[in-house]
C-alpha positions as CSV (number, residue, x, y, z in Angstrom):
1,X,180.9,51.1,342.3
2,X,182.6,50.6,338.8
3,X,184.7,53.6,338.2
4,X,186.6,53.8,334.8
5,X,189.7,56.4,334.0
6,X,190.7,58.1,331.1
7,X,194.4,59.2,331.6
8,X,196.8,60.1,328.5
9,X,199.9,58.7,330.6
10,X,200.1,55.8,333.2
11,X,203.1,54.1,334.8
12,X,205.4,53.6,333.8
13,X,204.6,55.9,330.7
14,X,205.1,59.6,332.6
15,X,205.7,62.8,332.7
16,X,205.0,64.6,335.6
17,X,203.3,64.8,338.8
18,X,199.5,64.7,336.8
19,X,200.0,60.8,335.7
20,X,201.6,60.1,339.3
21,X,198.5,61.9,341.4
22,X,196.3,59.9,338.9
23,X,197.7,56.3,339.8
24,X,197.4,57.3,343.6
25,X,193.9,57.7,343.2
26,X,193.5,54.6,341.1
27,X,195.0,52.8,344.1
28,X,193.0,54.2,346.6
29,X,189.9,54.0,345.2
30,X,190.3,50.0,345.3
31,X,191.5,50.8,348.8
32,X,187.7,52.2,349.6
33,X,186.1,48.6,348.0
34,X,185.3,50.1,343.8
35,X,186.1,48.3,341.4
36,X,188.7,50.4,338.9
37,X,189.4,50.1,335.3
38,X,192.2,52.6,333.5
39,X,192.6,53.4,330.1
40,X,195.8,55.0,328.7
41,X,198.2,54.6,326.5
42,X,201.6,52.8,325.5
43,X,204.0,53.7,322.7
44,X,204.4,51.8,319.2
45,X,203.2,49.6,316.8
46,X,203.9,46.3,318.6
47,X,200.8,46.8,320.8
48,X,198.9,47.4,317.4
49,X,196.9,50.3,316.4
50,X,193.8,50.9,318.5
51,X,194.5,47.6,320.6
52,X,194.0,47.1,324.0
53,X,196.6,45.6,326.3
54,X,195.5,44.6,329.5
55,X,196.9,43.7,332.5
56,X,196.2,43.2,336.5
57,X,198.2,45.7,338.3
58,X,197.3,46.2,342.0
59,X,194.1,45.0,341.8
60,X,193.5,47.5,338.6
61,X,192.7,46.5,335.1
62,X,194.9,48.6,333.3
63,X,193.8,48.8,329.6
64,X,196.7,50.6,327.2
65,X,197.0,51.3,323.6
66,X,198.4,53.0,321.1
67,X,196.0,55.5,319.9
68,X,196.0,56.2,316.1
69,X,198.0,59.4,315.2
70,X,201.4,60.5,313.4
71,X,203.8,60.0,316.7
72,X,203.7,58.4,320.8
73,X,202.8,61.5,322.7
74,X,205.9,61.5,324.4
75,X,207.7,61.8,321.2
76,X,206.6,65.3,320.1
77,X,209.4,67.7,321.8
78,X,211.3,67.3,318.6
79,X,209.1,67.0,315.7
80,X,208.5,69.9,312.9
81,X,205.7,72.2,314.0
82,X,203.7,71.0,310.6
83,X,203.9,67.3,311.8
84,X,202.6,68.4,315.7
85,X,199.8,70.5,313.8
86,X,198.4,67.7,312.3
87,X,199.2,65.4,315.0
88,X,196.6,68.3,317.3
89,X,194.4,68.1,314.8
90,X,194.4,64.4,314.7
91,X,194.1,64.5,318.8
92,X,191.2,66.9,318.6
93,X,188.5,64.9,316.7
94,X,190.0,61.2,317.3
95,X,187.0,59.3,316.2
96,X,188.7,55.7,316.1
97,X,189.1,56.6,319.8
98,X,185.3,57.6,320.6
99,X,184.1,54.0,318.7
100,X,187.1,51.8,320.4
101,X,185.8,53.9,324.0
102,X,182.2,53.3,323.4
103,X,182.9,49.4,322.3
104,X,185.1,49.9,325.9
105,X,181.9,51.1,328.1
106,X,179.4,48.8,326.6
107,X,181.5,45.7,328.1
108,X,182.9,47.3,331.1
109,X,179.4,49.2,332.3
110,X,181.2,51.6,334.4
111,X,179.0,53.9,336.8
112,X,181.4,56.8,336.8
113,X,184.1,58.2,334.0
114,X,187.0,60.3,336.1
115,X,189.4,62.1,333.0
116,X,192.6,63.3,333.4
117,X,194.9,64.8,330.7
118,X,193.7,64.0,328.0
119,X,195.9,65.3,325.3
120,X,197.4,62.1,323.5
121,X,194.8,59.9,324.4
122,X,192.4,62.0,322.1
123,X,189.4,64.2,322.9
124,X,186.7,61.8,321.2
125,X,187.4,60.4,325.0
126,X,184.6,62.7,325.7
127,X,181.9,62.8,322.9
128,X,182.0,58.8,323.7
129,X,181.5,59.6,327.2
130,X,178.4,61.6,326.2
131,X,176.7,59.3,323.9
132,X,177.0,56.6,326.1
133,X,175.3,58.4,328.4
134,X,177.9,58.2,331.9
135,X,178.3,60.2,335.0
136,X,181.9,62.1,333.7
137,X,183.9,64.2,336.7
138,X,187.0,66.1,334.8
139,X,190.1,67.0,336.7
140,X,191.9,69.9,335.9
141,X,196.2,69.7,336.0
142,X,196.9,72.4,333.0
143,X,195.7,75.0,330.3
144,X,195.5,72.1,327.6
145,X,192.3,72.8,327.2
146,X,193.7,76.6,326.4
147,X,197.1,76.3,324.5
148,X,197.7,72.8,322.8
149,X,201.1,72.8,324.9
150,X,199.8,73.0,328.0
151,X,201.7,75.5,329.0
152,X,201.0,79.3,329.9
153,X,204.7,81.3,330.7
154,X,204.4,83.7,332.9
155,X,204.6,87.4,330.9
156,X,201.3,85.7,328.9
157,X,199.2,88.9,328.4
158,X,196.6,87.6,326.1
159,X,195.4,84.5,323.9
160,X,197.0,84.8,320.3
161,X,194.5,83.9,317.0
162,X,195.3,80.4,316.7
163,X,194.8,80.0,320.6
164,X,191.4,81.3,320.0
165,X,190.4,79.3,317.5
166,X,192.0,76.2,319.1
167,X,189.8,77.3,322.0
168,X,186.4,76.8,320.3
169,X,187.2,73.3,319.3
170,X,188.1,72.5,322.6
171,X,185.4,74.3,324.5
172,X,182.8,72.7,322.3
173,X,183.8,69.3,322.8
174,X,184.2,69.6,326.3
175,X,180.5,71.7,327.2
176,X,178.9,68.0,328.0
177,X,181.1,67.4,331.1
178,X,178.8,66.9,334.1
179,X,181.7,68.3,336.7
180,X,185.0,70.1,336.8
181,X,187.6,69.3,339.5
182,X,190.4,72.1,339.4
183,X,192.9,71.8,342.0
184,X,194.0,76.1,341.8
185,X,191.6,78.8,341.8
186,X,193.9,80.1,339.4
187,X,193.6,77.4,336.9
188,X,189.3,77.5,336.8
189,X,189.4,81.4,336.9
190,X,191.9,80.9,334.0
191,X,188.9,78.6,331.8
192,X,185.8,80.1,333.3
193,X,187.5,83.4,331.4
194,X,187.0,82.3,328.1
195,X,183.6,80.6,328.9
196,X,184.8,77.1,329.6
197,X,182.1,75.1,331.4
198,X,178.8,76.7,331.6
199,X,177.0,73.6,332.3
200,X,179.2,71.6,334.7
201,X,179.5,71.9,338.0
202,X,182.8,73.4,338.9
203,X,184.5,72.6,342.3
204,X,188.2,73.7,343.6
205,X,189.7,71.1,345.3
206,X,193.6,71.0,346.2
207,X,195.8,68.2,345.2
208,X,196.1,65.5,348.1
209,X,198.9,64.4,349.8
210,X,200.4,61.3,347.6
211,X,201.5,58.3,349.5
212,X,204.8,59.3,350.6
213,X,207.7,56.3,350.3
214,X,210.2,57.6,352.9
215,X,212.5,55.2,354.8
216,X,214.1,55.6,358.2
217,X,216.5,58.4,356.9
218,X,213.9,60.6,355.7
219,X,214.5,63.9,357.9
220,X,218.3,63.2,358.5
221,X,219.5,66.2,356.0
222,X,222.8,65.9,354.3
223,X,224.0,69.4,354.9
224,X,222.6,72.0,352.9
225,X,221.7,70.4,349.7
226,X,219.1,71.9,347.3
227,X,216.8,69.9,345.6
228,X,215.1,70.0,342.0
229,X,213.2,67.9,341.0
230,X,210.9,67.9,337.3
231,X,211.8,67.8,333.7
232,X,215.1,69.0,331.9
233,X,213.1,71.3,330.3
234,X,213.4,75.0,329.4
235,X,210.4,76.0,330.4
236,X,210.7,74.3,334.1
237,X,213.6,76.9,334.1
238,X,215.9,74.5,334.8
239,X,218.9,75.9,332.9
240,X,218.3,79.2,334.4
241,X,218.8,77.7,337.9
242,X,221.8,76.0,337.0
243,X,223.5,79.1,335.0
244,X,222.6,81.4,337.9
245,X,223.9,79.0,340.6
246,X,227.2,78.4,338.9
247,X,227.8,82.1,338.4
248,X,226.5,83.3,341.5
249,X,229.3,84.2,344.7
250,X,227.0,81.7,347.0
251,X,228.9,79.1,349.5
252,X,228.0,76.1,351.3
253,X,225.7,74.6,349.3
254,X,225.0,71.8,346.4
255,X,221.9,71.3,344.2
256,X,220.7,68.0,343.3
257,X,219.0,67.2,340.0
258,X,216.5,64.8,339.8
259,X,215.4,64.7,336.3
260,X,212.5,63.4,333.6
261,X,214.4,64.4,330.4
262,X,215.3,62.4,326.6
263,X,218.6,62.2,325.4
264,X,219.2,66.1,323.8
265,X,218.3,67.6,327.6
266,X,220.9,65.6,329.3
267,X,223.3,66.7,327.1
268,X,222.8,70.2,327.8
269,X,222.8,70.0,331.3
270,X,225.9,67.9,331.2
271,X,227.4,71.1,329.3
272,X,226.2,73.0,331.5
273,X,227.2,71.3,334.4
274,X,230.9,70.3,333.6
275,X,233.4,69.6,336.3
276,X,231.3,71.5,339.1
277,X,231.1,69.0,341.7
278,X,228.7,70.9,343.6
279,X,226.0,69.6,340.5
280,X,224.9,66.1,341.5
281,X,222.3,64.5,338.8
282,X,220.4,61.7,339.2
283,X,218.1,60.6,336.1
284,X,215.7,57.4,336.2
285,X,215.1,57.2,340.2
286,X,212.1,55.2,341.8
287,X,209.5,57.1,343.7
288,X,210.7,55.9,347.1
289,X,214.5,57.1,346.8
290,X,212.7,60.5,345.3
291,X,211.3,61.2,348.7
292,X,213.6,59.6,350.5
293,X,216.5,63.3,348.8
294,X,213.2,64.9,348.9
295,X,212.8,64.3,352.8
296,X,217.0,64.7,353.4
297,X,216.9,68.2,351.6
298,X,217.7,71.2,352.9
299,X,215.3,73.4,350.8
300,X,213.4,72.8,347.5
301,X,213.9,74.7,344.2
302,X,211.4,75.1,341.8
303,X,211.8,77.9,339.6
304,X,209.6,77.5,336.9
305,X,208.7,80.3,333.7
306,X,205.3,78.9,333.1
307,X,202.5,79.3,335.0
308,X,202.4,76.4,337.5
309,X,199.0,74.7,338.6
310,X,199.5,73.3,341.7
311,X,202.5,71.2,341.6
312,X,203.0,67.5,343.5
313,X,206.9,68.3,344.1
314,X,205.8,71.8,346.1
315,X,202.6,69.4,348.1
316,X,205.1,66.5,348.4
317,X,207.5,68.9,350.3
318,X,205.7,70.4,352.4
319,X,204.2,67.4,354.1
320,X,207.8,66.0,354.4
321,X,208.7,69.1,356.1
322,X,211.0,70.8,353.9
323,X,209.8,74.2,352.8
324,X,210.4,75.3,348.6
325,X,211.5,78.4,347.0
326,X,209.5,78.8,344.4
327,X,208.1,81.3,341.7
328,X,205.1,83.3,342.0
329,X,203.4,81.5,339.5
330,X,199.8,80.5,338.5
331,X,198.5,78.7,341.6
332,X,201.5,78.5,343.1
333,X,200.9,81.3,345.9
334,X,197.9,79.6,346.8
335,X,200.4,76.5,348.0
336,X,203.2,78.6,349.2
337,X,202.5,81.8,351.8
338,X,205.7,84.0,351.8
339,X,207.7,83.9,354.7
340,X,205.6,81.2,356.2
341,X,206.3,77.6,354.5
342,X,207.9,78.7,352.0
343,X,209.2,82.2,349.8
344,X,208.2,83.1,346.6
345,X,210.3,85.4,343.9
346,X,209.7,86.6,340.2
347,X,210.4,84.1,337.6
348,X,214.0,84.4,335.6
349,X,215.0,87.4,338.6
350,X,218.5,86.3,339.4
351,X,218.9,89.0,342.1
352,X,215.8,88.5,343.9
353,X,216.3,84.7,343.7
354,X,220.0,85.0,345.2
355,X,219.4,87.2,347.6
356,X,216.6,85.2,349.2
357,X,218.7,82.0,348.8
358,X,221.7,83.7,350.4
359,X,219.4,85.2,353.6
360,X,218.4,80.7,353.8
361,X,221.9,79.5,353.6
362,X,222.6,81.5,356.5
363,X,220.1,81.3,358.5
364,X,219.2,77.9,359.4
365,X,216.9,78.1,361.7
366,X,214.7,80.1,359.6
367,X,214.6,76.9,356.9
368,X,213.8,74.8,359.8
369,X,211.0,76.8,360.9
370,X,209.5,76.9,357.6
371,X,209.6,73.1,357.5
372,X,207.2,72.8,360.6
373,X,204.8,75.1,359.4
374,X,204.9,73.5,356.2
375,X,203.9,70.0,357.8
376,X,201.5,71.7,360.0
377,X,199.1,72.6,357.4
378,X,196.0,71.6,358.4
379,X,194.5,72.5,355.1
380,X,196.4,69.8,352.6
381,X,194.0,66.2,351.9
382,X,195.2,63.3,351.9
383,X,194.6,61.1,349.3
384,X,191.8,59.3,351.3
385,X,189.9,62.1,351.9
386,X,190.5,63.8,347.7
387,X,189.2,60.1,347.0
388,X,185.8,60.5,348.8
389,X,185.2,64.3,348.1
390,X,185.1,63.2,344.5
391,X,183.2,60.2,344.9
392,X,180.7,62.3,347.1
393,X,179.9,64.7,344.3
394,X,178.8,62.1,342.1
395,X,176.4,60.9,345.0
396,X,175.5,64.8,345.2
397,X,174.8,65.5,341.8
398,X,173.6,64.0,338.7
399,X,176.7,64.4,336.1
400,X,175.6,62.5,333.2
């Protein structure tokens, strides 16, 4: 089968754990004998406007360019709210995309479209899908669909005016998709809400397992070292774990950072940070040493005040055997069962958070008890298995 993907970020252009899950699959669907062809993009001009650049990587034509719109996608954090208005607006309609993805299709023949994010590729990814008339599966990794940020904190009571009307744009362009893969319940609760999807068929299916790179040392922990590991970014509540840490009473431990962050973020959490050698941050790491601290630590931290989806570092964790403390966010609790694999506390509580880190740091054996649930789970896919249940609902159903 030809099999075609639509991603707004690809390595070594990422983000997050969305662009990472999505060149696993890519990978493994080779590995089950298809024939896969990504498109995505790269920053500036050089490439040229609208071009493509493709290359061979692993036995995937990988096609990138740099879509037409005011900045790179990566580059928005900083720039005036009037130019990142325009720039959604430009992202919304995005016809040079549509007619460079339909030119795209016509050569390639694909039998299947999968999409991931789409936000900085542009959303005319999908009226070109439709008009040329292809099978299209959707994945699900945030509320971009919902808030042009992609990001839902956690006190959200209720969509504001311009989310609404960003909404109908976005619901609209997106009605023709033949299926929805969402890896929460929370997440497709939080679109079939506001009347997302009517037509397509809608399926929950967890993130897999990735490919985990772990060398000899992986399960040899380094005392009790606590692990982060995301962007420098206020929202990933970063700063808040870091402030709270440093003023808190707690002994024996050390947090390493492993961080996604520009130049403005590090300098913060330098500041932060100072001479407290009990802060270790590591910035730029490949995925193999990741797992490899990932694997050696003695619990994982992610205290998050968005709502989370269902997040690669918490499944990436847990089948290395290290349990998380995380907040009870989004889809979140649907990863994590109190007291089980993992604990859960109230996003930006300092006293809940410390107290259930202190009860950890002194009790050992309940960490390590956690860990074996938490590679136990008979529940979590691997990336195999996510491969074929997607493939099998396009044999299942007619999406186009």
């Amino acid at each position: 089968m030809k099999i075609s993907i639509l991603t707004n970020l690809y390595p070594p252009f990422t983000r997050g754990g969305a662009e990472y899950l999505t060149h696993q699959l890519a990978g493994q669907l080779v590995k089950l004998g298809h024939q896969v062809s990504v498109v995505t993009t790269a920053p500036g001009k050089a490439r040229g406007w609208n071009k493509f650049e493709t290359n061979e990587e692993a036995g995937i034509k990988v096609n990138r360019f740099t879509p037409f719109n005011f900045y790179y996608y990566l580059n928005g954090q900083s720039k005036p709210w009037l130019l990142r208005l325009a720039w959604q607006i430009v992202n919304l309609w995005s016809p040079r995309v549509k007619t460079i993805l339909l030119n795209y299709f016509r050569s390639y023949k694909p039998d299947l479209v999968i999409s991931s994010n789409l936000m900085g590729l542009g959303f005319g990814a999908v009226k070109a899908i439709r008009q040329a008339g292809l099978g299209h599966v959707h994945i699900l990794h945030d509320v971009q669909l919902l808030q042009p940020s992609g990001l839902f904190f956690w006190n959200k009571k209720q969509d504001n005016f311009l989310e609404k009307i960003y909404q109908r744009f976005t619901k609209r362009i997106f009605k023709s998709v033949g299926a929805v893969v969402s890896p929460s319940v929370w997440l497709l609760r939080e679109h079939e809400t506001r009347g997302f999807f009517n037509r397509s068929v809608r399926l929950v299916v967890p993130n897999p397992v990735p490919n985990l790179a772990v060398n000899q040392l992986a399960g040899q922990q380094t005392g009790k070292e606590l692990l982060y590991v995301g962007q420098a970014a206020e929202y990933k509540g970063v700063f808040w774990l870091i402030n709270t840490l440093k003023n808190s009473n707690l002994k024996d431990w050390r947090l390493r950072l492993i961080l996604w962050t520009d130049k403005k973020s590090r300098q913060k959490i330098d500041q932060l940070i100072g001479q407290d050698s009990r802060f270790v941050v590591n910035v730029g790491l490949n995925q193999q040493t990741v797992d490899d601290y990932m694997a050696q630590a003695y619990l994982t931290i992610m205290p998050s005040l968005c709502c989370e989806n269902y997040p690669t570092v918490i499944v990436k964790s847990l089948a290395l055997g290290r349990p998380v403390l995380a907040t009870a966010t989004g889809g979140v609790p649907e990863i994590l069962r109190h007291n089980f694999n993992g604990w859960l506390f109230n996003p930006g509580d300092e006293f809940g958070f410390l107290a259930i880190l202190e009860k950890l740091l002194l009790t050992e054996n309940l960490v390590n008890q956690a860990g074996l649930k938490a590679k136990q789970n008979p529940e979590v896919l691997s990336l195999e298995d996510y491969a074929r249940r997607l493939l099998q609902l396009l044999n299942s159903r007619n999406l186009a």
